[in-house]
C-alpha positions in Angstrom: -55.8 17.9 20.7 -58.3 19.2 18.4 -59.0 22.8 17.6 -61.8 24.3 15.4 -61.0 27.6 13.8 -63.8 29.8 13.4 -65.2 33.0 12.0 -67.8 35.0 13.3 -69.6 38.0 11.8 -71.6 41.0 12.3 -73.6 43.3 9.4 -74.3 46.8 10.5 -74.8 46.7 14.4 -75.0 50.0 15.9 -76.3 50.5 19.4 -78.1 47.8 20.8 -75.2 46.3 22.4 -74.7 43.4 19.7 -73.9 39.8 19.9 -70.8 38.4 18.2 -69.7 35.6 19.5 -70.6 33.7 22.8 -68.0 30.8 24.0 -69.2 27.1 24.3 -66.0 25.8 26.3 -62.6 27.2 26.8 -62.2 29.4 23.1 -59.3 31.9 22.4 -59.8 34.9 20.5 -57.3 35.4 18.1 -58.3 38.5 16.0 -61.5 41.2 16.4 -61.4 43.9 13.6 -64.2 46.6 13.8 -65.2 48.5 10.5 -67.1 51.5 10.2 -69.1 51.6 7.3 -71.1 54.8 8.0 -70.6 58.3 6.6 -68.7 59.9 9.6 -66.8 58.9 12.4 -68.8 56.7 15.3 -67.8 55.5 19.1 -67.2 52.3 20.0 -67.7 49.7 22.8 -66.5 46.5 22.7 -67.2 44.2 25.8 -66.9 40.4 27.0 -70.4 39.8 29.3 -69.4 37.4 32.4 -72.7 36.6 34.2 -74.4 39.6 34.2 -70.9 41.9 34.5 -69.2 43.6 31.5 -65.5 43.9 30.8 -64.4 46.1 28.3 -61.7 45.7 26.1 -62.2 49.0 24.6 -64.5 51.9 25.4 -65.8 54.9 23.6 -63.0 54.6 21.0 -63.5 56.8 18.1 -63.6 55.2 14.7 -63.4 57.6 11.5 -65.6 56.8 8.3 -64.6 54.6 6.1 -62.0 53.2 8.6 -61.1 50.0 10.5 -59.8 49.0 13.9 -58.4 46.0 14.4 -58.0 45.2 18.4 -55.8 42.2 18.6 -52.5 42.2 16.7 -48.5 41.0 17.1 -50.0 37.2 17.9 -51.6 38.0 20.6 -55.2 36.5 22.3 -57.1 36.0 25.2 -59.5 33.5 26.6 -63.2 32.9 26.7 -64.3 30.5 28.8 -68.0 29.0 28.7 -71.3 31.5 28.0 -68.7 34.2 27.8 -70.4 36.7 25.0 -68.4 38.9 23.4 -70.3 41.9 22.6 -69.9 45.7 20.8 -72.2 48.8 20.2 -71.8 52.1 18.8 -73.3 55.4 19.0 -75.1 55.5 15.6 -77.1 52.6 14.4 -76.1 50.2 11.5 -72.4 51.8 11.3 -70.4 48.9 12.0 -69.3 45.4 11.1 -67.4 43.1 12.8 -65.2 40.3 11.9 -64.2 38.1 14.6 -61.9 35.0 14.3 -61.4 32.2 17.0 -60.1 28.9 18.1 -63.0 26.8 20.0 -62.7 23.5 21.4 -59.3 24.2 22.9 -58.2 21.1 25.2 
């Protein structure tokens, strides 16, 4: 059983509802941490896209300036399956980056 670990990162998205990471078979997300790097605090989405529905795994959380939020923790992950995208925005654009790490190619 092979299985590919994987980063995947984001510079300065703000609201356009940004791209991180988009599943190409069954892919477990192990870690998201979410970094504001703007002057004051922003709000912030972050969403998995199924089809055309979104699911969110947090919404409108406030992050202060100069702080970090890190969503998955203690060992736990969840599941992608195929064209799953996981997604965030904020309210104020180029405020956040986004470090993402996963295990693709689960089998």
């Amino acid at each position: 059983m092979a299985q590919d670990f994987e980063r995947h990162i984001a510079r300065a998205t703000g609201t356009s509802g940004a791209t991180i990471y988009t599943a190409g078979g069954d892919d477990a997300i192990v870690s998201i941490r979410l970094t504001n790097i703007h002057t004051g605090a922003i709000v912030v989405d972050c969403f998995v896209t199924v089809s055309s529905s979104d699911y969110y795994l947090i919404k409108g959380v406030s992050i202060p300036a100069a702080s970090s939020l890190e969503l998955i923790d203690g060992g736990s992950r969840f599941v992608l399956e195929n064209a799953d995208a996981l997604k965030v925005d904020t309210d104020t654009a180029s405020s956040l980056d986004t470090w993402v790490s996963v295990i693709s190619d689960i089998s």
